[in-house]
Structures are given as C-alpha cells and as structure tokens.
C-alpha positions in Angstrom: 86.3 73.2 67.7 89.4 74.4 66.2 90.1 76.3 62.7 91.5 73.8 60.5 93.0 76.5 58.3 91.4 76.1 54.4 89.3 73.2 53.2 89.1 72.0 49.9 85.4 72.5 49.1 84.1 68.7 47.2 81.8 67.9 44.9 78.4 69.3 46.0 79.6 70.9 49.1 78.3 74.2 48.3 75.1 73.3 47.7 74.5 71.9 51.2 73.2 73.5 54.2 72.8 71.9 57.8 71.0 72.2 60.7 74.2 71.8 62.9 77.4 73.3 63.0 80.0 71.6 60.9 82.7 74.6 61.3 83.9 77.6 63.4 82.1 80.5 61.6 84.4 82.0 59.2 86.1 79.0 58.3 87.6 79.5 54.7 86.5 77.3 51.8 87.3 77.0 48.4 87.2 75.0 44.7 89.6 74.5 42.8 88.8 77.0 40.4 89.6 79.9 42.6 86.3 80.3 43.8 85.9 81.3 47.6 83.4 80.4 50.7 83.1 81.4 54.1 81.0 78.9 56.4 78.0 80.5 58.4 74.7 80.4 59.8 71.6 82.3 58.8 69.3 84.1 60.5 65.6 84.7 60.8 64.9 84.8 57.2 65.4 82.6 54.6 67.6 83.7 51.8 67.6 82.8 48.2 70.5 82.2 45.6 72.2 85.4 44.3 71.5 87.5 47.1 74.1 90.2 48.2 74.2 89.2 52.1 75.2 91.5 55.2 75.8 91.2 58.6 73.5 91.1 61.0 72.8 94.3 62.5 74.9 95.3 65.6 72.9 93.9 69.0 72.1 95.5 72.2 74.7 93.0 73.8 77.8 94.3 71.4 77.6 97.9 73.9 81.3 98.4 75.4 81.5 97.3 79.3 84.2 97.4 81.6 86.0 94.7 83.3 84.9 92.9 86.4 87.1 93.6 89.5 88.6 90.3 89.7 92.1 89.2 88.6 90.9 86.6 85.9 91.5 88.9 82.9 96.3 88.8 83.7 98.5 87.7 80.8 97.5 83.9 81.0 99.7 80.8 81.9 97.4 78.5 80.4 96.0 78.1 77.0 92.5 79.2 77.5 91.6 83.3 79.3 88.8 83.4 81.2 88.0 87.4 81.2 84.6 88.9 83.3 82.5 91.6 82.4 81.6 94.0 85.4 77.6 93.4 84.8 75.6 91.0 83.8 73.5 92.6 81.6 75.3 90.9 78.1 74.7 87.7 76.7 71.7 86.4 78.1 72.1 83.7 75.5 74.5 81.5 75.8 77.4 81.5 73.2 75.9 84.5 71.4 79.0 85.7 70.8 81.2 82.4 70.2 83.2 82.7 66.9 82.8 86.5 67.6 85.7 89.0 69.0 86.6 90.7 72.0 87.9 94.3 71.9 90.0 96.4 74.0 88.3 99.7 73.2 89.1 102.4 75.6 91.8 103.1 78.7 95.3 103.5 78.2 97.4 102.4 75.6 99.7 100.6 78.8 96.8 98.5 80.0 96.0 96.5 77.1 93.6 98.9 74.6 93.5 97.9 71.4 93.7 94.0 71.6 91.0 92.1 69.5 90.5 88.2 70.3 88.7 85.9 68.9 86.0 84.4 71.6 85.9 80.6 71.9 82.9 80.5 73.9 81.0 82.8 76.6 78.3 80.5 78.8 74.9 82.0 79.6 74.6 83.8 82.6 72.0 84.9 85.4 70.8 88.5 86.1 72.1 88.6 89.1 74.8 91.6 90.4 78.1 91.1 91.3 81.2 89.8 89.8 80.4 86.2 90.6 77.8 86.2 88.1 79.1 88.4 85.6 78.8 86.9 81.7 82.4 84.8 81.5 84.6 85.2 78.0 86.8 82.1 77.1 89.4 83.2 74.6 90.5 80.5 71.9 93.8 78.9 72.9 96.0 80.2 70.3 94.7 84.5 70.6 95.4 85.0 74.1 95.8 88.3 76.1 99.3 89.2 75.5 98.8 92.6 77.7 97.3 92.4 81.2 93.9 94.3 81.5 92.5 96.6 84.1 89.4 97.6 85.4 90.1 101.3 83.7 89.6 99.7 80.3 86.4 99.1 78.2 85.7 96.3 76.3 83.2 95.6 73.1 81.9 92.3 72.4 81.4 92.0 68.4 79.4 89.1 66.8 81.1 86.7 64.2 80.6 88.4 60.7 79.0 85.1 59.7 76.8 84.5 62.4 73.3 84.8 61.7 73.4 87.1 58.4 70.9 88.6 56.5 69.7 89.4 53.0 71.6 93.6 52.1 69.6 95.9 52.9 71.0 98.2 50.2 69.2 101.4 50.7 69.8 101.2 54.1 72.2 98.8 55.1 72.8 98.0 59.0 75.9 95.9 57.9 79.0 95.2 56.4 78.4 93.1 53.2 79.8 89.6 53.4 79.0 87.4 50.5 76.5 85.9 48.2 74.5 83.0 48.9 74.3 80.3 46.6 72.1 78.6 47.4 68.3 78.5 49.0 69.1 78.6 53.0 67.0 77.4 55.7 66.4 79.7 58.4 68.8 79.2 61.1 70.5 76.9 59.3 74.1 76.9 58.5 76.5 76.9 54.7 78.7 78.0 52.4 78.6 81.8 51.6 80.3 82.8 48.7 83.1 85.8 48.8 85.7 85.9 46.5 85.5 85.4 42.8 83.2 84.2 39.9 80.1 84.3 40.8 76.0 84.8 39.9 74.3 87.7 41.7 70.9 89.6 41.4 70.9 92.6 39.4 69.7 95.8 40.3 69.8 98.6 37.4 71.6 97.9 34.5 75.7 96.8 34.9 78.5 97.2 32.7 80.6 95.2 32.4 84.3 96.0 33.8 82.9 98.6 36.2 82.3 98.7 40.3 78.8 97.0 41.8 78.8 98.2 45.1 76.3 97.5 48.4 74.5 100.4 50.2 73.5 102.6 47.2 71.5 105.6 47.7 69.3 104.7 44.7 69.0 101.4 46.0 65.2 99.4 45.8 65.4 95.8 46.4 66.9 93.9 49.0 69.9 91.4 48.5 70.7 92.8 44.8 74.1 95.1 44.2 74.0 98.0 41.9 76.2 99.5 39.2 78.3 102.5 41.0 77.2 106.0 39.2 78.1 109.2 39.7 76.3 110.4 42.3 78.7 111.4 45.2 76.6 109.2 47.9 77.4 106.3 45.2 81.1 107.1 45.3 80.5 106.1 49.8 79.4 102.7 48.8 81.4 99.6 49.7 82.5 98.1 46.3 81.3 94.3 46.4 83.1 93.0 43.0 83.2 93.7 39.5 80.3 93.1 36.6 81.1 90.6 33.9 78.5 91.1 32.5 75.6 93.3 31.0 72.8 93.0 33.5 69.6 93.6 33.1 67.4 94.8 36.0 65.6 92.4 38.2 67.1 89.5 36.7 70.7 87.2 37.4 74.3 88.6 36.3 78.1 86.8 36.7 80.5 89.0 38.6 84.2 89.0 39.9 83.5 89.1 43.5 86.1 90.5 46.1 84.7 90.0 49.1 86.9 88.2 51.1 89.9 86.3 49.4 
C-alpha cells in the first residue's frame, strides 16, 4: 500500500469511519476550503466529535535494541531492506509497528546513526533466541538505508502518530497532540482526523478569541478539551494546538484555527 501523496477529501468523506484500512496511516487529506485531515485508526476507546486527540502512549516494544549479527541491514540493492533486531522480545504482534518509523539512535555518526525510515511492515515473530527468529523490519521501497548499519548501533522502533490514538489527556498528557476528531469513532476503527485549520473543538475554561489554546495544561480537568494559555509559567511549556475564534464558554463547543499539521 503506497502513499498516494494528497487526496481530495469528497462530499461526506469526513464523516465516515471503517472497519478496515483504506490508507497508509498519515495519509494527508483535505477540502477544498483549506481544511486538513490525516487518516488513522483509533484505539481502545471510543472518541467523540471535538475532542483534542493524542498519541498513544509510547509501548514497551518502542525500547531501543541493537542489530542482529547478520548482514541483512547493508545499503540495499533492491527496493525493499530487510533489517533484524538482535532479540525477539519486540513485536509480538504482527505489524505493530507498520506505518511507524525506524530510528538509528545511538553508535557512531560513520555507521548510520541518525537515519529515520518509515516501516512498511514487520511480521510477527516467535520467542525464540537467536538471529533466525529475531522480529524482521521491511522498509518502504522509496526510504531506504542510505548508510550501512552495524551491530554497534541501537535502533528505536516508534509507532505511526496515527495509529491507535486516544482522547488528550491534558493534565497529564502521554502524547504528542495530533488532531481533532470530527466525528463519533468506533473503537478500533479507522478515519479522518482533523489537523490544520477551521475547526469545532471542546472548550475547557473560557477562550479569547485571537489568543493560544494549547494541550497539556497544568490547570487542565477534562479529557480531550484544549485550554486558553495563561500566565502561569507551566502554561507557557504547553504545546500550542491552534488559535480561538471564538469566545468559549466552558464545557461547551468553540470554532478554532487549528495548526496541527498543515
């Protein structure tokens, strides 16, 4: 399944969700006035419309590991990398991390550190020892190693942004802030998540409008609502989710200029 770049979002398209995949996570979507969507699945919870959404929280499985002692992880001649982990301890479910990235995170500079590539699928594997059954990475065809990796370096497995997200935590968030869902979602199932620009939110507080609502407030209550920023200095930490357009009152719906993800 290949990223077919931006798609032209039709009539009713946001207001769907699906029990099966349509996209690659993180596919771009948008309307034609501006508006901007990023496809995903949700995950154990369903999530209603206006809610400020994160990412999930970072999994056992996204620990840094080295590299397997086998040669399958050279500058590739053929479109698709197979790469090996040296245990088998990560992904025991198959494709967890498809969609997701693969990290060069530590070794030197020479052997490859600081790559990231995008994951095009990773097949379950057994608990069993030994490079043989070590989880296997397939890289997408066109984000291939372009620096040959050694055992000396450690990678990190990260899960797609869009994969399995869950309503902000606020108070306490565990994630990055991705969107605004428009819609009520199925759990599990997969849609549209709104990013970038006009668009109606749950209200925490009172906004103004023109000023910063920001995610991961320390006077934050209620999950999946964004708050005005204020001038508390743990406020001024917060990740700035958009811009109010309008006066909201607590508890209740507000329009925003979200600047999520253009």
């Amino acid at each position: 399944m290949s990223f077919p770049g931006s798609i032209l979002l039709g009539q009713g398209d946001i207001y769907r969700q699906s029990s099966t995949k349509q996209h690659p996570l993180g596919t771009r979507g948008y309307t034609r006035d501006g508006r901007v969507y990023r496809y995903a699945r949700n995950g154990a919870a369903a999530l209603l419309p206006g809610m400020l959404i994160q990412k999930t929280a970072p999994h056992a499985d996204d620990v840094a590991e080295p590299l397997a002692d086998s040669t399958d992880w050279a500058v590739p001649t053929t479109s698709t990398t197979l790469i090996r982990l040296s245990t088998a301890t990560s992904m025991a479910t198959a494709d967890f991390f498809k969609d997701g990235y693969f990290m060069v995170t530590a070794g030197a500079t020479e052997s490859g550190t600081g790559q990231m590539l995008q994951i095009e699928s990773c097949p379950k594997t057994t608990a069993t020892a030994g490079p043989a059954y070590c989880p296997e990475i397939f890289l997408r065809e066109e984000d291939k190693l372009v620096t040959a990796l050694t055992t000396s370096v450690t990678i990190s497995l990260i899960k797609n942004p869009y994969d399995q997200v869950v309503v902000g935590l606020d108070a306490a968030p565990t994630g990055l802030p991705v969107g605004v869902c428009p819609i009520n979602v199925t759990i599990a199932y997969y849609f549209w998540l709104q990013t970038w620009g006009m668009a109606c939110m749950r209200v925490s507080d009172t906004w103004i409008i023109g000023h910063n609502i920001i995610y991961g407030s320390a006077t934050g209550t209620r999950p999946g609502e964004a708050l005005p920023m204020t001038s508390l200095e743990a406020d001024k930490g917060s990740a700035i989710v958009g811009m109010a357009d309008y006066i909201g009152t607590d508890g209740y719906y507000g329009s925003a200029m979200l600047t999520l993800a253009p």
